[in-house]
C-alpha positions as a Markdown table, in Angstrom:
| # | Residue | x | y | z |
|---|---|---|---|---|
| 1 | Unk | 0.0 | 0.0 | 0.0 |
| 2 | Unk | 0.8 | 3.4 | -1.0 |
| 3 | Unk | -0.1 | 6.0 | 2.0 |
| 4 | Unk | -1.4 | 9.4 | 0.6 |
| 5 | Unk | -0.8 | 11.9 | 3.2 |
| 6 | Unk | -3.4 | 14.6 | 2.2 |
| 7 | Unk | -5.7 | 12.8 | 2.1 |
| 8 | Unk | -5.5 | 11.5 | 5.5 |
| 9 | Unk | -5.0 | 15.0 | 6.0 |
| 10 | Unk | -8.5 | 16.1 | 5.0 |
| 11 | Unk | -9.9 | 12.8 | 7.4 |
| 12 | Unk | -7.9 | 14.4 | 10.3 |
| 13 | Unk | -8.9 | 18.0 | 9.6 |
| 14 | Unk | -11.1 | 19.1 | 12.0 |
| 15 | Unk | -13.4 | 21.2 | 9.9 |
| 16 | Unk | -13.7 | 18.2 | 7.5 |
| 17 | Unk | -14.7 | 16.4 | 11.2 |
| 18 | Unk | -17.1 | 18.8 | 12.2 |
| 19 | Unk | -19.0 | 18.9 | 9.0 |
| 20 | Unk | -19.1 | 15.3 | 9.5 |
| 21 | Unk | -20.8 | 15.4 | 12.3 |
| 22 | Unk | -23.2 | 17.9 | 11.1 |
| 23 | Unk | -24.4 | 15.7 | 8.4 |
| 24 | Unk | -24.8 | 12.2 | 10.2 |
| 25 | Unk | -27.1 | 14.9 | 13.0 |
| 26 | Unk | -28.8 | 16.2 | 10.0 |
| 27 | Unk | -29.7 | 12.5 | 8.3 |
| 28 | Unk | -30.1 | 11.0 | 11.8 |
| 29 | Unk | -33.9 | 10.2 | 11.0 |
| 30 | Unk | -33.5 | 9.9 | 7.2 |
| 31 | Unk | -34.7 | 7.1 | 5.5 |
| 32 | Unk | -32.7 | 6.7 | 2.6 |
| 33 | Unk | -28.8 | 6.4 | 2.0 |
| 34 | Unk | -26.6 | 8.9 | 4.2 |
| 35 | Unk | -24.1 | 10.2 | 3.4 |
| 36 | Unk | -21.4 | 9.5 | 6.2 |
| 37 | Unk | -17.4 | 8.9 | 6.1 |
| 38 | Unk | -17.9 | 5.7 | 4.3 |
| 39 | Unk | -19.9 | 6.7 | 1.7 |
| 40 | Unk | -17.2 | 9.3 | 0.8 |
| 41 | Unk | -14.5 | 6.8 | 0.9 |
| 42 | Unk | -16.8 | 4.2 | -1.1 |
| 43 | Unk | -17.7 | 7.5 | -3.5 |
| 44 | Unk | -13.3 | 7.6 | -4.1 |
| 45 | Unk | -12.6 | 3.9 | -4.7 |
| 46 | Unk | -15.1 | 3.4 | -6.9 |
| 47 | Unk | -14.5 | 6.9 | -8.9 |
| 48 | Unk | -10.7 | 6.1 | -9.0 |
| 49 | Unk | -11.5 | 2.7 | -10.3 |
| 50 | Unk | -14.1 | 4.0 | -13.2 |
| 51 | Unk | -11.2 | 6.9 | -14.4 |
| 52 | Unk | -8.0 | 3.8 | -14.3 |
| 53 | Unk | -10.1 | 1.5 | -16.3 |
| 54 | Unk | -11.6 | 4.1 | -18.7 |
| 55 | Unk | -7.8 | 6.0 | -18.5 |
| 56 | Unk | -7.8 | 7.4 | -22.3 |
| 57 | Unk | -4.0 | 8.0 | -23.1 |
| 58 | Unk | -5.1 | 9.1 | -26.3 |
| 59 | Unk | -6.1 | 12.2 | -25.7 |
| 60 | Unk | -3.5 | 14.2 | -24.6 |
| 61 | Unk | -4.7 | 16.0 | -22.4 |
| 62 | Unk | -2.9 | 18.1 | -19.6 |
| 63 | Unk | -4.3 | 17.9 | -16.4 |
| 64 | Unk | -3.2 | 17.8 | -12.7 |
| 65 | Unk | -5.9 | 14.5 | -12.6 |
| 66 | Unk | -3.4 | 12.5 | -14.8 |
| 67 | Unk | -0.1 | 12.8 | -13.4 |
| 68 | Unk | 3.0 | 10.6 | -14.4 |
| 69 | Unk | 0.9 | 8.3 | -16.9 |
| 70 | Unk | -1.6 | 7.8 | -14.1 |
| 71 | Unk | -4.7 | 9.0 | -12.3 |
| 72 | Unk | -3.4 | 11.6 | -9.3 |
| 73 | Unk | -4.8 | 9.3 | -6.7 |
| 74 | Unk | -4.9 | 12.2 | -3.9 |
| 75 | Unk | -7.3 | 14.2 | -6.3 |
| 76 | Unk | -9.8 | 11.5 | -6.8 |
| 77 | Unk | -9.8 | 11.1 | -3.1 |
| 78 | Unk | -10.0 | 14.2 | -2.0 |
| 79 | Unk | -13.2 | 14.9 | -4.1 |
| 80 | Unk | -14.5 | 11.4 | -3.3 |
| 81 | Unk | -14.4 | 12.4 | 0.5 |
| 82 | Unk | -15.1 | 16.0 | 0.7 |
| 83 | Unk | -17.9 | 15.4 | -2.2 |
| 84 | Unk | -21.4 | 15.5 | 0.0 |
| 85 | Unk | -19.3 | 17.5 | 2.8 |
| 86 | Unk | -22.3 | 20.3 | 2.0 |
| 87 | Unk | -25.4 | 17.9 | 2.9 |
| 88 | Unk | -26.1 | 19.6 | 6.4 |
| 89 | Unk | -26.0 | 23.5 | 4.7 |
| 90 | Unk | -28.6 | 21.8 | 2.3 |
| 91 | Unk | -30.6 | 21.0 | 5.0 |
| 92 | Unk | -30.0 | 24.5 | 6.8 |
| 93 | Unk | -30.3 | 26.9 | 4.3 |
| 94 | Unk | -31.9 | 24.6 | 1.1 |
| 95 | Unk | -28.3 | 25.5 | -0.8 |
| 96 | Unk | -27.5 | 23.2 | -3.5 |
| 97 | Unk | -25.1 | 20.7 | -1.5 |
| 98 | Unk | -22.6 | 20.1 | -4.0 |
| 99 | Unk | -22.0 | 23.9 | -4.1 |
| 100 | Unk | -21.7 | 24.2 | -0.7 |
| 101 | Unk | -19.6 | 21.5 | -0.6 |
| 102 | Unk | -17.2 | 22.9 | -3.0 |
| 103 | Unk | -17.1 | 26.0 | -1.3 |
| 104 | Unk | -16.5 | 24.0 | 2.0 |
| 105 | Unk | -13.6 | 21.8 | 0.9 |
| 106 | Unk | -11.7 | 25.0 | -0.5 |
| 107 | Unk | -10.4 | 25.9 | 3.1 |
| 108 | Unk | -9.7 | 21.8 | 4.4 |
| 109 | Unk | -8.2 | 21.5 | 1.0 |
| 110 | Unk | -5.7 | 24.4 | 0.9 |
| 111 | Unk | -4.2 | 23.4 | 4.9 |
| 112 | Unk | -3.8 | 20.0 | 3.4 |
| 113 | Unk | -1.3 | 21.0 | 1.4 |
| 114 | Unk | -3.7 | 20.8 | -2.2 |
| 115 | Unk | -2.2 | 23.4 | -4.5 |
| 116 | Unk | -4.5 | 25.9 | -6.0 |
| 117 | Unk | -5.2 | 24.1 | -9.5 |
| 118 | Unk | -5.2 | 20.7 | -8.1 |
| 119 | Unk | -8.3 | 22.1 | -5.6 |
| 120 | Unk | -9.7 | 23.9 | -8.9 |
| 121 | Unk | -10.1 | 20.5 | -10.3 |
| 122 | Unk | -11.4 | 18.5 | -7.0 |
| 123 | Unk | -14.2 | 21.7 | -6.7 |
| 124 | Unk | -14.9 | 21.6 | -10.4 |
| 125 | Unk | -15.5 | 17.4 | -9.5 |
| 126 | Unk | -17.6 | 18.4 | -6.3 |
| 127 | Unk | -20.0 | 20.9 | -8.4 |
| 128 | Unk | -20.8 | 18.3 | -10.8 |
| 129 | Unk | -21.2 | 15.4 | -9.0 |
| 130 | Unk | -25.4 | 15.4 | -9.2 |
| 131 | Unk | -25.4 | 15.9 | -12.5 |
| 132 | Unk | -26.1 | 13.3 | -14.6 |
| 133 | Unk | -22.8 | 11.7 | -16.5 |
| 134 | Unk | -23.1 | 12.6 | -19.9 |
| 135 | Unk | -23.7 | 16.0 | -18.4 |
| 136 | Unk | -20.4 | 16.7 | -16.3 |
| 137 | Unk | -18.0 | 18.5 | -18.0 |
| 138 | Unk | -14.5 | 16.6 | -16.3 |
| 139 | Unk | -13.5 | 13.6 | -16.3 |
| 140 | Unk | -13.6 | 13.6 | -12.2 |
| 141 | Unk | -17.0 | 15.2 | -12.5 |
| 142 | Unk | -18.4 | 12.3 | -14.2 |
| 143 | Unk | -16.8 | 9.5 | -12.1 |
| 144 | Unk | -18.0 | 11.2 | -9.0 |
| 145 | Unk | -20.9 | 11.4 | -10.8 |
| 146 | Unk | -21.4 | 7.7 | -11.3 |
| 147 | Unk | -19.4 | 6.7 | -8.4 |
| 148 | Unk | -22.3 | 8.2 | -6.3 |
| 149 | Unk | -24.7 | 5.9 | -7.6 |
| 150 | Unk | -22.6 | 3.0 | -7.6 |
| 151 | Unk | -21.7 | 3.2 | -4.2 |
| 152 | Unk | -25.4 | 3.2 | -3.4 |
| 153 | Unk | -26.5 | -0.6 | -1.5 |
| 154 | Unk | -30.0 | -0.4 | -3.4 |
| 155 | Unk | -29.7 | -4.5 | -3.4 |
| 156 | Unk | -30.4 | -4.1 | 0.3 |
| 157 | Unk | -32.4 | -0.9 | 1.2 |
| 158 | Unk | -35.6 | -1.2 | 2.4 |
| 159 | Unk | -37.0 | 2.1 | 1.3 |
| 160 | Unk | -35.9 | 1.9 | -2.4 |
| 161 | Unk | -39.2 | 1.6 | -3.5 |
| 162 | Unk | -39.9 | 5.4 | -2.0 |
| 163 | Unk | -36.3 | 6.5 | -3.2 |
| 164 | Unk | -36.8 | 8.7 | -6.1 |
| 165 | Unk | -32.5 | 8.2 | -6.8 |
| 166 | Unk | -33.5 | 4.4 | -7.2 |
| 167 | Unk | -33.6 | 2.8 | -10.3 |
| 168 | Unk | -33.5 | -1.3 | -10.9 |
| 169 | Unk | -30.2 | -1.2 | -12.8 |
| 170 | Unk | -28.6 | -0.3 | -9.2 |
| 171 | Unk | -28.8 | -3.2 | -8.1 |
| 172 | Unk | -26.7 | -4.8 | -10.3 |
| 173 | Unk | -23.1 | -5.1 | -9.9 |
| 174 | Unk | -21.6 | -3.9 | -12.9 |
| 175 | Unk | -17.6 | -4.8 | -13.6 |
């Protein structure tokens, strides 16, 4: 294993902790998927996962998300974690969660050590990550995108039939 230092930066962060715990208070009573520590963390695997096997060398393109021939792991993470890091302000104020997240993560992002493009990208990633795929604009926008869904245990829930984010194609594992 290959630690990644910022991002265990951003799970020690104690703003990143404190929002944390604003959000499991929030969805205490709620019914459907919450959106805790591990989703985050499943969110990141599975996006990391979904950009190395759909890596397109091809296209040349220059970005702080591919970095030596490879996916810039601490990117994908950090937006995987920090991406529903808003849900409590949504629940608040009725703000859009993903741009309060962004607008959350800038602060944890910059104290752990993130450089000023690289958290461009992971906020560009967080803003798009309800859209629908075909609909984000980056690459890490539309793995966060999917990743969200995937991470979802529909297979299991007992209030999918009420969920309006269900669908029957979740609960299939797809490889």
């Amino acid at each position: 294993m290959i630690p990644i230092p910022r991002v265990n930066q951003i799970l020690q962060h104690h703003l990143y902790e404190d929002y944390s715990i604003k959000n499991k208070l929030a969805e205490e009573k709620r019914i459907y998927c919450r959106h805790g520590s591990d989703h985050g963390l499943s969110v990141a695997r599975i996006a990391y996962i979904y950009l190395l096997e759909n890596w397109d060398d091809s296209s040349g393109e220059n970005s702080v998300l591919k970095a030596d021939r490879g996916i810039a792991k601490e990117i994908v993470y950090a937006a995987g974690i920090l991406h529903d890091i808003g849900r409590w302000v949504e629940y608040e104020t009725k703000e859009d969660h993903a741009q309060a997240g962004a607008r959350l993560a800038v602060p944890i992002l910059r104290e752990s050590g993130y450089e000023e493009q690289e958290i461009e990208v992971i906020c560009q990633g967080i803003l798009q990550h309800r859209l629908d795929p075909a609909a984000a604009q980056s690459e890490l926008g539309q793995a966060l995108a999917r990743a969200d869904d995937w991470a979802r245990d529909c297979h299991n829930c007992e209030s999918k039939a009420t969920c309006y984010k269900y669908t029957k194609d979740m609960e299939e594992i797809l490889i």
